[in-house]
C-alpha positions in Angstrom: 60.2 133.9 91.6 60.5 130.6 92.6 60.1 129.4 96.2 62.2 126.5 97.8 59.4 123.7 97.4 59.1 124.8 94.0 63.3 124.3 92.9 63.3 121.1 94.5 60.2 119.7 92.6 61.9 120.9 89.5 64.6 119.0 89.6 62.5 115.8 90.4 60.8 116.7 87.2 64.0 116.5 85.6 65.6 113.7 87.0 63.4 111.7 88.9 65.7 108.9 89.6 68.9 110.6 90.1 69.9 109.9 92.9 69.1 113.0 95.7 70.7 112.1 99.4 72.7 109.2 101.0 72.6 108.4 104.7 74.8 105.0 104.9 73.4 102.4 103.3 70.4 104.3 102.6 69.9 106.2 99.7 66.7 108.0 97.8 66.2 108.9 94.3 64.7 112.5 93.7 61.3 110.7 93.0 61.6 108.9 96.4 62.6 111.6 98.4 60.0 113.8 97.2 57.5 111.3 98.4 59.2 110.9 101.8 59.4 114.8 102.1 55.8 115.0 101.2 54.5 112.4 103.6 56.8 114.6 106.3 54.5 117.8 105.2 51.3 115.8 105.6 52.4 114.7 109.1 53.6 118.3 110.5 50.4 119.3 109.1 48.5 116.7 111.1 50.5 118.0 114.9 48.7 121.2 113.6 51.7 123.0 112.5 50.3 125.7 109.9 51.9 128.2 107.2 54.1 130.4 109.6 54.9 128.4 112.4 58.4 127.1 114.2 59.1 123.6 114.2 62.5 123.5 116.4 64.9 120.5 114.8 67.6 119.5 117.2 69.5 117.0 115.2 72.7 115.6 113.4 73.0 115.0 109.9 70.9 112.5 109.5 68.6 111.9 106.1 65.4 112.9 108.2 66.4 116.3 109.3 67.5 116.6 105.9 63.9 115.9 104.6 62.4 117.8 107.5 64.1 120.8 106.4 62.4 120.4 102.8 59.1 119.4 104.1 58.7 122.6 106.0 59.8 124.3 102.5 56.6 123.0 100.7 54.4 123.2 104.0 55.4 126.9 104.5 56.5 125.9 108.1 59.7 128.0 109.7 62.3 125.0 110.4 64.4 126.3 113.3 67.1 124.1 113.4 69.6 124.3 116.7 73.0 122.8 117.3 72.4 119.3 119.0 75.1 119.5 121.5 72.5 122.3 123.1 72.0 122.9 126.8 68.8 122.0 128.0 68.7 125.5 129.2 69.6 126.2 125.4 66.6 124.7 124.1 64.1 125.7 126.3 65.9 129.6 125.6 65.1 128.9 121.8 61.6 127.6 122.4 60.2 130.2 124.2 62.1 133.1 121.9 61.2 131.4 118.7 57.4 131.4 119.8 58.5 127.0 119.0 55.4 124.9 117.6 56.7 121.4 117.8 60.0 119.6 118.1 61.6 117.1 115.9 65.3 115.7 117.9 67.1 112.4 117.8 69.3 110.6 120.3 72.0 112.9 120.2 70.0 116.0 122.0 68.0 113.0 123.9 69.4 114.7 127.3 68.7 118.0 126.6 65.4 117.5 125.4 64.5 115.4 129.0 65.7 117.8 131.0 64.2 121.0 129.5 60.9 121.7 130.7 59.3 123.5 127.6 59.5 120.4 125.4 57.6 118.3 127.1 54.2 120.2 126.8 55.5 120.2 123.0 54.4 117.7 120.2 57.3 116.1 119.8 58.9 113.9 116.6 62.1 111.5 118.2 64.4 109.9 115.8 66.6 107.1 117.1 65.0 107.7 121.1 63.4 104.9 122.9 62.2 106.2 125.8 60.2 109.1 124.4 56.6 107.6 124.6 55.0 110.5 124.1 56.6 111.5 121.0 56.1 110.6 117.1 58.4 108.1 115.1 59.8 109.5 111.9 58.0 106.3 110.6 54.5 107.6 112.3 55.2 111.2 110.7 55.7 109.8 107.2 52.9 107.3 107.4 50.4 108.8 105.4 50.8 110.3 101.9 48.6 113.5 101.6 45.8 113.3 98.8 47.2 116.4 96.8 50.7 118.1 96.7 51.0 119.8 99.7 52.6 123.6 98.4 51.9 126.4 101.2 55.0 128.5 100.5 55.6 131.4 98.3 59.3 133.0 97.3 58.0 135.9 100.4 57.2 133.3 103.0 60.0 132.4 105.9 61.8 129.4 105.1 63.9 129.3 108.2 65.3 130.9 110.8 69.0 130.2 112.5 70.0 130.9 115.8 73.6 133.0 115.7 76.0 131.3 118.1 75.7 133.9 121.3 79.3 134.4 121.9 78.6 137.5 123.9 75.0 137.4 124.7 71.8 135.3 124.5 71.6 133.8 120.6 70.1 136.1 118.0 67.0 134.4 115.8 68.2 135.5 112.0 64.8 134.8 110.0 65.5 134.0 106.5 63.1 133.9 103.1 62.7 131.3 100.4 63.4 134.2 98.2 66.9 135.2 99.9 67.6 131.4 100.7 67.0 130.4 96.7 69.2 133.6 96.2 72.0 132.4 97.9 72.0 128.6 96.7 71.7 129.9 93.4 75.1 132.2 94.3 76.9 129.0 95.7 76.2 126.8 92.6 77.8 129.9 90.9 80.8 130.7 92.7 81.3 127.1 93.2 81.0 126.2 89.1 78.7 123.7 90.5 77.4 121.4 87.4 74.8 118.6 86.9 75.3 115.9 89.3 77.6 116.9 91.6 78.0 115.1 95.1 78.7 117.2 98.1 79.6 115.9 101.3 76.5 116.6 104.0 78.7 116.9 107.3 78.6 120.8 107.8 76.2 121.0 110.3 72.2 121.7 108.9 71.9 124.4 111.9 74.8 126.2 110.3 74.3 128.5 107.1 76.9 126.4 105.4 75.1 123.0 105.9 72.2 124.6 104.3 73.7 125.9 101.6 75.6 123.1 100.9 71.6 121.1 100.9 69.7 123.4 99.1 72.6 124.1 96.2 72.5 119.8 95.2 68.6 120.3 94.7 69.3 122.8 92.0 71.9 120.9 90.0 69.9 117.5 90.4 72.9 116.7 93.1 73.4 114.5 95.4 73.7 115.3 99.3 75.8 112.7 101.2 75.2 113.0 105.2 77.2 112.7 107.5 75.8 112.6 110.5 78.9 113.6 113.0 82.2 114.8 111.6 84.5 112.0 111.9 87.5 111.6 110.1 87.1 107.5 108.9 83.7 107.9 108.6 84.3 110.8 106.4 86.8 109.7 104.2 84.7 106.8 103.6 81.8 108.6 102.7 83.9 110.2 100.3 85.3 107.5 98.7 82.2 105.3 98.5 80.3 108.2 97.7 82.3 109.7 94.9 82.0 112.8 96.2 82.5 115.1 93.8 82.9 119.0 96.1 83.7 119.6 99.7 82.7 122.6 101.7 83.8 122.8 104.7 85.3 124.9 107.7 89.2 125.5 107.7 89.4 123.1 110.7 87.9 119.9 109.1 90.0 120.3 106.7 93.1 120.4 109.0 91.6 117.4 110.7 91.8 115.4 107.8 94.9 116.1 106.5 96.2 115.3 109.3 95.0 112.2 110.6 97.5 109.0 109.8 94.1 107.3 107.4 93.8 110.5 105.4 95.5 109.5 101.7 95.3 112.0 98.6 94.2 108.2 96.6 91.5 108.3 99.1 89.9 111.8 98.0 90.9 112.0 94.7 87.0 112.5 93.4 86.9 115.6 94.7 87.5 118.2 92.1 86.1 121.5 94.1 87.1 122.2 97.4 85.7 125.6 98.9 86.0 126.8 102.8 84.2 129.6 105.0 83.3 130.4 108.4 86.6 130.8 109.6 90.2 132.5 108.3 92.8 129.6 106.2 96.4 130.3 107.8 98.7 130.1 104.7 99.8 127.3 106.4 97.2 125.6 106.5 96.0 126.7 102.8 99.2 125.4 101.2 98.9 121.8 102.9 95.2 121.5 101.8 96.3 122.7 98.2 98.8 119.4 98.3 96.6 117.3 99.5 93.9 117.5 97.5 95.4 119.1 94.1 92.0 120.9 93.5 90.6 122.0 90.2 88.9 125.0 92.1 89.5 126.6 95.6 87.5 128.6 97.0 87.1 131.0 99.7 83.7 132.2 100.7 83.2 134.9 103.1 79.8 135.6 104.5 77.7 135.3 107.4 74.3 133.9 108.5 72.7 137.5 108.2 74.0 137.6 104.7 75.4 134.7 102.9 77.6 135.5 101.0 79.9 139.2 101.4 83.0 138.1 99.1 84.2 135.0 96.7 88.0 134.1 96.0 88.1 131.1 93.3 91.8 131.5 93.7 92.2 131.3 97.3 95.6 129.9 97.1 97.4 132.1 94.7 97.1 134.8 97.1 96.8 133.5 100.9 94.8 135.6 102.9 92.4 137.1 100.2 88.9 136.9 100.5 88.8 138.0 97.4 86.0 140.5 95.8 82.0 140.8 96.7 79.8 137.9 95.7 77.2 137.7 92.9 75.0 139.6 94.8 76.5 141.9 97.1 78.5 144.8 97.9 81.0 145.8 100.7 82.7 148.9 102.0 85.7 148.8 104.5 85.0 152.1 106.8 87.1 153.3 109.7 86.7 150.9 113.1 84.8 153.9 114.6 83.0 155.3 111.9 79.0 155.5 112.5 78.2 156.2 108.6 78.2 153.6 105.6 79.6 156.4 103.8 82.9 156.8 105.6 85.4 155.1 103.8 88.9 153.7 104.9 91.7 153.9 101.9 93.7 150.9 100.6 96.0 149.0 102.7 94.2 151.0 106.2 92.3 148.8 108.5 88.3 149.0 109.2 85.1 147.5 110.0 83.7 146.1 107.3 79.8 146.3 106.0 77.3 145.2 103.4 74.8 146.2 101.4 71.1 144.9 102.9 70.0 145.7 99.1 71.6 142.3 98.8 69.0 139.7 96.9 70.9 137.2 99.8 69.9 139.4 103.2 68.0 139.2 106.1 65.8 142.1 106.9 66.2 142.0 111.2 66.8 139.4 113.9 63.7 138.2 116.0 62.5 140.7 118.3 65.7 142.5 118.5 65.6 145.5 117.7 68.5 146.4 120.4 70.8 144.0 117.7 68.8 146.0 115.3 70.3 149.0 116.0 73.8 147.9 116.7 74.2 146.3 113.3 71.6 147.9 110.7 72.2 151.3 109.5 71.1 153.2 106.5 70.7 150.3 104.3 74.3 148.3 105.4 74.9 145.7 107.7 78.1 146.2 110.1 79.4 142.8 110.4 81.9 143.8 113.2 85.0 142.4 111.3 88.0 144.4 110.7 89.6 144.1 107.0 91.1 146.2 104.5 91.4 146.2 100.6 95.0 145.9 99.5 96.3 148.1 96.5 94.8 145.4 94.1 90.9 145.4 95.2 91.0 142.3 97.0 89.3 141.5 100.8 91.7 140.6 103.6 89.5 139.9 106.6 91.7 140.2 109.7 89.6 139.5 112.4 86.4 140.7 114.9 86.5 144.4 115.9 87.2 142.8 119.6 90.2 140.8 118.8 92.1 144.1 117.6 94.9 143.9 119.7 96.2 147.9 120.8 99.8 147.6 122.1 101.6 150.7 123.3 99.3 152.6 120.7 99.4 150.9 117.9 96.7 148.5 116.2 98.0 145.2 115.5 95.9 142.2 113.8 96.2 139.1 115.0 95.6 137.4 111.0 98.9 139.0 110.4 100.5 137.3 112.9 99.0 133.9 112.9 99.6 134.0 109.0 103.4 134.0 109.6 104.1 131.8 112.5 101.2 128.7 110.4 104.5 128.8 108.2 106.9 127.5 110.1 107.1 123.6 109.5 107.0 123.2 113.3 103.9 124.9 113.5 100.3 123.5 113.5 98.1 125.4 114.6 98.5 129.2 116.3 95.8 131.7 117.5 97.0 135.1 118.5 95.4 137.2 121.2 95.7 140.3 123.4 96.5 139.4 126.6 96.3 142.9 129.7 99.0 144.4 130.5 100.0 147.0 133.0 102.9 149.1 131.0 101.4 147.8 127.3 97.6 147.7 127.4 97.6 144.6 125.8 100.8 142.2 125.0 100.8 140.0 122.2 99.9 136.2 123.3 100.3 133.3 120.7 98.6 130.0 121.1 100.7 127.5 119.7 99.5 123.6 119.0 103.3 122.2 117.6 104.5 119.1 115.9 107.0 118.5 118.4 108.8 120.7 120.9 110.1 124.2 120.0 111.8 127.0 122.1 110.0 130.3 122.0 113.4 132.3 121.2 113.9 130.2 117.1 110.1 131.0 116.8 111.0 134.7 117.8 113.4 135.2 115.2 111.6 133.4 112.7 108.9 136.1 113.1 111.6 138.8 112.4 113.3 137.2 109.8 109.9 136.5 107.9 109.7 140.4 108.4 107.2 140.8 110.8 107.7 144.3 112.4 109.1 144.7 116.0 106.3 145.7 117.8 104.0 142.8 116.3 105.6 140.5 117.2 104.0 137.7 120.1 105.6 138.8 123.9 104.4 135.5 124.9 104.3 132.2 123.7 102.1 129.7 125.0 102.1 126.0 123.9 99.1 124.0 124.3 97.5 120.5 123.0 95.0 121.7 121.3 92.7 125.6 120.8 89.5 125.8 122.1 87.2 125.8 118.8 83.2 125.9 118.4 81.4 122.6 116.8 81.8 124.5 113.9 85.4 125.2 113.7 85.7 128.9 115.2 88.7 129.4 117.5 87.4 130.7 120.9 89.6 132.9 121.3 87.7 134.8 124.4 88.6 131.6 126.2 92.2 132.3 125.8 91.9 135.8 126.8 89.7 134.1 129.4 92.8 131.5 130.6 89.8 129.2 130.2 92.0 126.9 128.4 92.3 123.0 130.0 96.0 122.4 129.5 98.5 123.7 131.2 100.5 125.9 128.9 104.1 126.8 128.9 104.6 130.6 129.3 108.2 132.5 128.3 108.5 136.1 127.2 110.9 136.7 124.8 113.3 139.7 125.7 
């Protein structure tokens, strides 16, 4: 089986001066890159980073993480890649957990890198950072061509390993092979109907499963990977439109802020043909705003997780709002009851339950790093527990509903809050809503919704719509709480613990409907 370094070489036997990546005005033919990429390899090599080790890349999107990541492909180094808005006390975490061999960074993770005390007895590679004298260029790194092709890695080897986001507890390593990471590119060109040449937009973050995929999959259709270094809407749209891009991936927030912002024209994107989103539920809402605005030729919804790319695939993700549709290429799923133990417990149509995955999968992990405590929480008897709560409706499909924490229990009865958030994204006054449990002395929990409006809206007409659209009774939000905006991670997850939390910044406006 092929291994990363391997797939990208072919396709610069194929198409050698296609054009590869784009990072503002520069831009690298496959032939080109592969030459940057190899010159990266030789320099790693020369800090005395071997087959098997950690390089730590704290980084936006910039062309040289990009080529860091494929250098470590063909060197058989482990890129660990970390979100740049990191806490020096984040890095230095990830350093010592992930054993760390080096560190490449740029200005953006400039401060963190200063003020942790584990980097500096690292070699270090600085991109854009002046007062690092101690550390490599890029240009010093890539200043010598190695006398041979530099190809460490087999299709067993690690190609990388991603630090989950630590919600609840200190971030979880998930190591990843060449052979599982090929798997699931090869899946997302798939699903995606992916063809020669495509252009994908490189803004989803390289430390996130999706920015990887979206990298890797261009390699193996001789593609072409815009970056983007920082989500920004102008500089996005104008990376499209220059660009030609020709697919967008991206989570359901991006999308909202595009659509949204007063630049944003359909003219403006109409070379995109594909559009596909993850890593987060679409509100109808939402989905039927996007569908508009972009008049796609394919939608797609991808569920999936860092553990295991890819769990389910709707290419129709419109026609039925909600649907995640049915497993991926290479998996299997099973919706068993929220407290069931056993993978072979199973829930029936239409009933709610955590949902697994087969390990067997060609696109799984095998374990975190050195935790076998999230080991045994998550891995049982060949399936992996993802802790989200679903159900299949009558039809087969995947509705994905939420985290086994965010089931709301209200006088007895389990309510989910994608039910609810579903309904009230429909009303035209609506922008954005997150629903949440909120304690409560007579209730256990009261319904709470978060709501980010177009312009002012009394609680009682949002009330009734949520009857009249036939919500039931006792679903219905007790509270209503208007806000400027919903706490979300860099990578478009609503927080919702910090609502729970009353972390929130503004000030919200609180009624309870009778």
């Amino acid at each position: 089986m092929f291994d990363l370094g391997r797939s990208f070489l072919a396709s610069v036997e194929r198409r050698p001066r296609d054009i590869a990546v784009t990072d503002g005005d520069i831009e690298r033919s496959y032939e080109q890159w592969f030459d940057d990429i190899q010159r990266a390899a030789c320099g790693l090599e020369s800090l005395g980073l071997v087959k098997g080790d950690r390089l730590l890349v704290v980084m936006q999107n910039r062309w040289q993480m990009a080529t860091l990541h494929w250098a470590c492909q063909f060197a058989g180094i482990i890129i660990t890649p970390l979100n740049w808005r990191a806490t020096a006390e984040e890095v230095g975490y990830c350093i010592e957990d992930g054993q760390i061999r080096a560190l490449a960074y740029d200005d953006s993770a400039a401060e963190a890198v200063r003020g942790c005390a584990q980097s500096g007895v690292l070699p270090r590679i600085a991109v854009n950072v002046t007062d690092d004298a101690e550390a490599m260029t890029f240009a010093q790194l890539c200043a010598q061509a190695p006398a041979e092709t530099i190809q460490r890695a087999g299709a067993d080897d690690y190609s990388l390993m991603l630090y989950t986001s630590g919600t609840t507890s200190k971030p979880k390593g998930v190591p990843r092979r060449h052979r599982a990471e090929r798997a699931a590119a090869v899946a997302h060109v798939a699903q995606n109907l992916y063809r020669q040449g495509e252009r994908t937009l490189g803004v989803m973050p390289l430390y996130h499963t999706m920015g990887v995929r979206s990298l890797l999959s261009m390699a193996l259709v001789d593609g072409c990977f815009v970056c983007v270094p920082k989500f920004d809407v102008e500089a996005t749209l104008d990376a499209i439109e220059q660009q030609r891009v020709s697919n967008l991936y991206l989570v359901p927030t991006l999308y909202h802020m595009l659509i949204e912002h007063p630049v944003f024209s359909p003219e403006r994107v109409r070379s995109v043909e594909k559009i596909g989103f993850a890593g987060a539920p679409m509100s109808a809402g939402l989905m039927a705003r996007v569908e508009k605005a972009f008049s796609p030729q394919l939608f797609v919804n991808h569920y999936g997780s860092s553990e295991i790319y890819t769990f389910t695939i709707d290419q129709q993700a419109s026609y039925k709002p909600g649907s995640s549709g049915r497993s991926g290429l290479n998996q299997r799923i099973r919706v068993i009851p929220i407290e069931a133990r056993s993978p072979e417990a199973s829930a029936r149509p239409m009933e709610e339950g955590q949902i697994i995955a087969d390990l067997s999968s060609d696109e799984a992990f095998e374990g975190y790093w050195n935790r076998p405590d999230a080991d045994t929480k998550s891995l049982r008897q060949g399936w992996y527990f993802t802790g989200d709560t679903g159900y299949f409706d009558d039809e087969g499909d995947l509705f994905v509903t939420g985290r086994v924490d965010d089931m709301i229990i209200t006088g007895g009865e389990n309510v989910s809050p994608a039910e609810i958030e579903n309904t009230l994204s429909l009303h035209p006054q609506v922008e954005e809503v997150a629903v949440v449990g909120l304690p409560d002395e007579q209730w256990g929990q009261i319904i709470a919704a978060y709501i980010k409006a177009r312009e002012p809206i009394e609680d009682a007409v949002l009330d009734q719509y949520c009857l009249e659209s036939g919500l039931s009774r006792f679903k219905r939000p007790r509270r209503y709480i208007f806000v400027d905006q919903i706490p979300k991670s860099p990578v478009g997850k609503v927080l919702k613990r910090l609502l729970r939390a009353g972390e929130n910044s503004q000030k919200p406006t609180i009624s309870i409907p009778a």
